[in-house]
N, C-alpha and C positions, 0 to 999 in steps of 0.2 A: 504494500500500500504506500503512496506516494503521500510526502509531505502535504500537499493539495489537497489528497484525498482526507487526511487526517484532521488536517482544519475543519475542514466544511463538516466531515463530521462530529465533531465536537461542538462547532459552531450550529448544529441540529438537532445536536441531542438532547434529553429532557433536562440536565444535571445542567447544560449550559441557561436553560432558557430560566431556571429558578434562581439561578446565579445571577442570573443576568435582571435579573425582575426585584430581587431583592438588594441588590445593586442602586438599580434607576430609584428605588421607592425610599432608599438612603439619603442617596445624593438632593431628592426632590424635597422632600419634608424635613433634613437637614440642611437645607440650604443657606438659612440665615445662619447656623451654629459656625458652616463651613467657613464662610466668606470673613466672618468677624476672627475666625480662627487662623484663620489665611490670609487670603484674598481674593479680590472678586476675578482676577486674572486664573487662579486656582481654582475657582468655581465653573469658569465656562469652562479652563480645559477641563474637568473631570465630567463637564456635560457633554464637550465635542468627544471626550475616548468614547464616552459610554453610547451617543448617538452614530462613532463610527463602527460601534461594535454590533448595534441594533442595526446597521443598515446592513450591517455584513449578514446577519443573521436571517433578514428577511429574505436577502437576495439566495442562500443555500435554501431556504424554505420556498421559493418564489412557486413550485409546482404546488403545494396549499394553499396558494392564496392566490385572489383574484383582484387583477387590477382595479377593474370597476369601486369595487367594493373594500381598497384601501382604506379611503379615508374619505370621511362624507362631504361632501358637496360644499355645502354650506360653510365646512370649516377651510374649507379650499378659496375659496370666495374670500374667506374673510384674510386668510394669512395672503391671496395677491393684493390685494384693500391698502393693508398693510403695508405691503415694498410699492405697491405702484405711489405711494402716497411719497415716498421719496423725490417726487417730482416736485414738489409744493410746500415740500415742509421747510421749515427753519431753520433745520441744522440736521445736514445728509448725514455726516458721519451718525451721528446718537441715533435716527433714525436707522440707519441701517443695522447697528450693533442690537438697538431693541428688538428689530426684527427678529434678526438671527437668535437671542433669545426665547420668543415667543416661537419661533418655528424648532429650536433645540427642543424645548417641553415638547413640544407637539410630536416629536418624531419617539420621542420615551413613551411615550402615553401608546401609541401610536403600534410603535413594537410591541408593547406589554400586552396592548389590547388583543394584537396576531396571536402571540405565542402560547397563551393564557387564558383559560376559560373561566366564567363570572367567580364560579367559586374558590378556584385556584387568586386568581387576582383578590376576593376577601380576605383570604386565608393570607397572604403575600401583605395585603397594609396592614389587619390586625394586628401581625407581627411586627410588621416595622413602628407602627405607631405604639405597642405593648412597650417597646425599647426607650423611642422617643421621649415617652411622658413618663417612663422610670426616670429617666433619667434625669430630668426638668423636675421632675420632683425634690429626686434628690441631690440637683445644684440649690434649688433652691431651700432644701433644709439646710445644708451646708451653710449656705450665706446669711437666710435668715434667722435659723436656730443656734448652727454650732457654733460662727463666726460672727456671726452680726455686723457683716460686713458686705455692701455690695460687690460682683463680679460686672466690672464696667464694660467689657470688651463684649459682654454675652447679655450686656444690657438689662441684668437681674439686680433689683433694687433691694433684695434681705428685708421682703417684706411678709414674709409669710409670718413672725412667730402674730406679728400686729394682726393677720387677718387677710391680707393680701392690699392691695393687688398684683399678680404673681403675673411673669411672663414666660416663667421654662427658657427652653433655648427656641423661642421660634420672635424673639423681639418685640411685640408688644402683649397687651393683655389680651386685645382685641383678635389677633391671629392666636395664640394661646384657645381661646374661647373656641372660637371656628373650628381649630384640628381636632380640641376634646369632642366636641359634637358630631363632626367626621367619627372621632375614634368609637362613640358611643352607637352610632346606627351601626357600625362595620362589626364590632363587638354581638350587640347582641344577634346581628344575622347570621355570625358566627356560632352562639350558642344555638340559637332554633335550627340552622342546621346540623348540628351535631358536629361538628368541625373541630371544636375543639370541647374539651370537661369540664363539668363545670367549676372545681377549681382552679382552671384557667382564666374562666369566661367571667366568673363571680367578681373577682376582682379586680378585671381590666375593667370590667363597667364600673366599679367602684372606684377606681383611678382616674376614670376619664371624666365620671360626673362631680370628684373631689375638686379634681380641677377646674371643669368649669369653671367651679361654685368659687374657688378661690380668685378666679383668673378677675372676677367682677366686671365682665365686659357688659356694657347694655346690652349688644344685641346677642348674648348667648341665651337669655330670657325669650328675646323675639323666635330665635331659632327653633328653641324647643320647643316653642308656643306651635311654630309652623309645621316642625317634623312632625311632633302630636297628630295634629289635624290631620296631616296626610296619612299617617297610620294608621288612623283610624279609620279613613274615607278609606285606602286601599283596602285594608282588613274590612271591611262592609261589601264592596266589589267583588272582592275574592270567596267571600263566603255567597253569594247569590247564584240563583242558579243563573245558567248562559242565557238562556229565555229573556230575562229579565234586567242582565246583565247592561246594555246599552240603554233603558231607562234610567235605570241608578246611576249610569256617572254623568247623563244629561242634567237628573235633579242633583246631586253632587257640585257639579259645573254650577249649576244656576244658586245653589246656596252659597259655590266659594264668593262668586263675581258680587252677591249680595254681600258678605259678612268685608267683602276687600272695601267695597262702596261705605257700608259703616262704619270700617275703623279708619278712613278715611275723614266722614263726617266729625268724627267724636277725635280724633290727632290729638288737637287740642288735651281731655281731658285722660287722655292712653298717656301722653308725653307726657304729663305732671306725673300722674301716677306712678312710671316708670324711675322717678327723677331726671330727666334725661332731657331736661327745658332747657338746660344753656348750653347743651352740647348740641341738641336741634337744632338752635337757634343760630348757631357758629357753621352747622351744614347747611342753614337755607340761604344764610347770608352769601357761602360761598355758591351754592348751587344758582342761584340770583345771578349773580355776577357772572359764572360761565355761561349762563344763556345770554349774558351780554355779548361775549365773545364768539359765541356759537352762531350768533346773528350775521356777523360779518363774512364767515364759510360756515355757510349751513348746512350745503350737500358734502362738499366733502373733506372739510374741518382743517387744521392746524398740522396734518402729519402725525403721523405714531411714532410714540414717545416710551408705554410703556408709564412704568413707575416718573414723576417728574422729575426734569432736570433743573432744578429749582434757578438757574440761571438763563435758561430759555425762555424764548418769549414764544408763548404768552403768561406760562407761568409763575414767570418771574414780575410780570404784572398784576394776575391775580394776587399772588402773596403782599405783592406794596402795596395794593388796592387795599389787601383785607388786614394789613398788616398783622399777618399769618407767616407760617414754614411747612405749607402742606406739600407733601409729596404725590398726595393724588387728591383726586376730586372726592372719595369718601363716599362715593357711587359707581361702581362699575358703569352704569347704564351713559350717565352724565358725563366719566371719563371716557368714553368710545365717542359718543356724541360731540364730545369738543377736540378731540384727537382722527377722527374718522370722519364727522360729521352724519347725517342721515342715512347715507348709505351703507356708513359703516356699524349706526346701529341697528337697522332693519338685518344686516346678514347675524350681528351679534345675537339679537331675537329669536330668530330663524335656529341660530347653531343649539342654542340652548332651548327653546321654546319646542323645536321639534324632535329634541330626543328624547323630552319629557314625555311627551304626548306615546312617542314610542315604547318607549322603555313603561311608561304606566299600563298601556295595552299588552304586552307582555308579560310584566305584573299581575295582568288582574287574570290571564287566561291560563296561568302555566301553574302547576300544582307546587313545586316547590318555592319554596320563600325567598330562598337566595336571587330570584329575579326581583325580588323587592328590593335589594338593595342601591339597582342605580337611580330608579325615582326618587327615592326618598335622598341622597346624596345629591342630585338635581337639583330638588326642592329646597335643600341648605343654599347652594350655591345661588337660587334666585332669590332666594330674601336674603343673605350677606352681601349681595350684591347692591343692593337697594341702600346700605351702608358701610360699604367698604369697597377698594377694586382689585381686590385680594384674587378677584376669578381672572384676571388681566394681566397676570405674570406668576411666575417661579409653581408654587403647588398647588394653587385655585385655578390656575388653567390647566396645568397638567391632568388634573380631574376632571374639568369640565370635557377636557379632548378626549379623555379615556371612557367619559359615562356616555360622550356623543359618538363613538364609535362601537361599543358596546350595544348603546342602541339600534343602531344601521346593522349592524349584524342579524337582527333579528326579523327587525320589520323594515324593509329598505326597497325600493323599486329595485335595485340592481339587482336581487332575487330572482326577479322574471326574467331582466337581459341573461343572465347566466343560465339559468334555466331551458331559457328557448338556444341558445350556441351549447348548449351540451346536450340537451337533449335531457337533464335530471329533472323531476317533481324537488325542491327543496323540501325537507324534513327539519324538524323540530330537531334541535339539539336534547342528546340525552338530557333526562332531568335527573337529578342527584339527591 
């Protein structure tokens, strides 16, 4: 067997693709630890080894996989969006290096989603995030208990023995929040599938809801409030017969779009309640102001930036305007909107809005639970987004590309194009 032969096999075999999955799901959700640890020069090369490794791997697998059916449409749309906006932006280099970024994630996610089946890919974050938030745990007993001291480079303020608010290694409270909640749906679909025991399962949920609870972010309250609901609307669907099935998630549909309309009406007395009035109040002031900017290129915005470059314009304006240090708009939807402009957020919509829609229908018809997991992960990422643009770079998009290809997998027009040039009926993936 030749050298060549040997790679490729290895490069296809299953020991390389767990390797390789646990690897990318390191480097992604470790990413701020990395960079603070390092540097950001150290971070894209361990994203460029591991994406030249994932490209390698796809191309030895390339007879299992079907071009059509890479990578969905919509996210293709959105990452050309992206580089063609290098025409108009304000500073080609930053935009180019963002892209490459944003397209780096997308190729991890991307691999992981090929090599890796739903349950395999739980079982791969559970782990990685079980490690993560040991870990964040226990810097932050160190700092806040043993030492009483903060760790500045990892951005932990030794505030745990006080109560919190705690940030782990992922930099602030607010990503902190986000991953427990992540960690907490991936967790339990792990125990209802039997995946892991449950003294495994018992108290990574109990890690991951400690943290939240310490991390004190506002919108970890909203999250859970959201995941709730949807678990509960799913678990209702999934229990109905099929008969009846597509009336319940019409009336489902028609109470969410009612309860969105009234907490809408009542903002006002949700946001006191919450305490969360002068941190509203700092996001409408700035979201005001970028529809200022947004006015001026509506269709197709200011160029992609990615996270801000706080000395670019236009950001560099918001901030003097608001006399602020915001690094993003504090809205995923608002920061595509003034970076991409309309176009860029109809595909943003699009990318996420239809793999929900997908992956929920897949949820509600397939017996095992473990297809609940990418809606309900969907579902975070559309209400964090509405408060943060965490889904916009490093591991909110990496997820967002992995539950949107996940998606397409299952329910995807390119089903029938393949279909009819092979001549196959598509089948349901084993259920587990």
């Amino acid at each position: 067997m030749s050298s060549r032969q040997r790679m490729a096999r290895l490069l296809g075999s299953v020991e390389m693709a767990k390797a390789f999955t646990l690897a990318a799901l390191i480097a992604v959700f470790g990413s701020f630890a990395i960079e603070r640890m390092t540097s950001t020069v150290t971070l894209a090369a361990i994203v460029f080894a591991l994406c030249t490794i994932g490209v390698a791997i796809l191309i030895v697998r390339r007879e299992e996989l079907s071009l059509l059916r890479l990578a969905p449409s919509s996210l293709l749309a959105f990452l050309a969006l992206a580089l063609i906006s290098v025409i108009w932006t304000t500073d080609r280099g930053d935009t180019v290096f963002a892209w490459l970024s944003l397209f780096g994630y997308a190729v991890l996610a991307i691999t992981i989603g090929h090599i890796r089946d739903t349950l395999q890919t739980v079982r791969a974050i559970g782990d990685t995030l079980r490690v993560l938030l040991s870990i964040s745990l226990g810097l932050e007993i160190l700092s806040g208990v043993l030492l009483d001291l903060p760790i500045a480079f990892l951005g932990i303020e030794g505030a745990l023995a006080s109560g919190g608010p705690i940030q782990g290694i992922f930099g602030t409270r607010n990503m902190l929040g986000f991953v427990a909640v992540l960690a907490l749906i991936t967790f339990v679909i792990e125990w209802r599938t039997q995946s892991v025991t449950s003294p495994v399962a018992v108290p990574s949920i109990a890690l991951a809801g400690f943290l939240a609870l310490l991390s004190a972010s506002p919108t970890v309250l909203v999250l859970a409030a959201g995941v709730g609901v949807a678990t509960a609307a799913l678990t209702i669907v999934r229990h109905t017969a099929p008969a009846h099935r597509a009336l319940v998630q019409w009336v489902l549909a028609g109470l969410a779009t009612a309860a969105l309309a009234l907490a809408f009406v009542l903002r006002h007395p949700i946001i006191a309640w919450l305490g969360a009035g002068s941190d509203f109040s700092m996001r409408a002031d700035l979201w005001n102001r970028i529809l200022d900017f947004v006015a001026i290129k509506p269709l197709q915005g200011w160029g992609w930036f990615g996270p801000w470059h706080r000395g670019e314009y236009p950001f560099n304006s918001l901030n003097y305007l608001l006399d602020q240090q915001h690094a993003t708009a504090l809205n995923a939807y608002f920061d595509v909107l003034l970076q991409l402009g309309a176009a860029g957020l109809v595909l943003f919509v699009l990318l996420g809005g239809v793999a929900l829609v997908r992956s929920w229908l897949v949820a509600s018809s397939r017996r095992s639970v473990v297809y609940a997991w990418t809606p309900l992960i969907l579902v975070t990422l559309a209400i964090d987004s509405m408060f943060e643009s965490f889904t916009l770079s490093d591991l909110g998009w990496f997820m967002l590309v992995l539950c949107a290809l996940r998606a397409g997998q299952s329910r995807s027009w390119r089903e029938n194009i393949d279909a009819a040039q092979t001549g196959v009926i598509p089948t349901l993936p084993p259920q587990r």
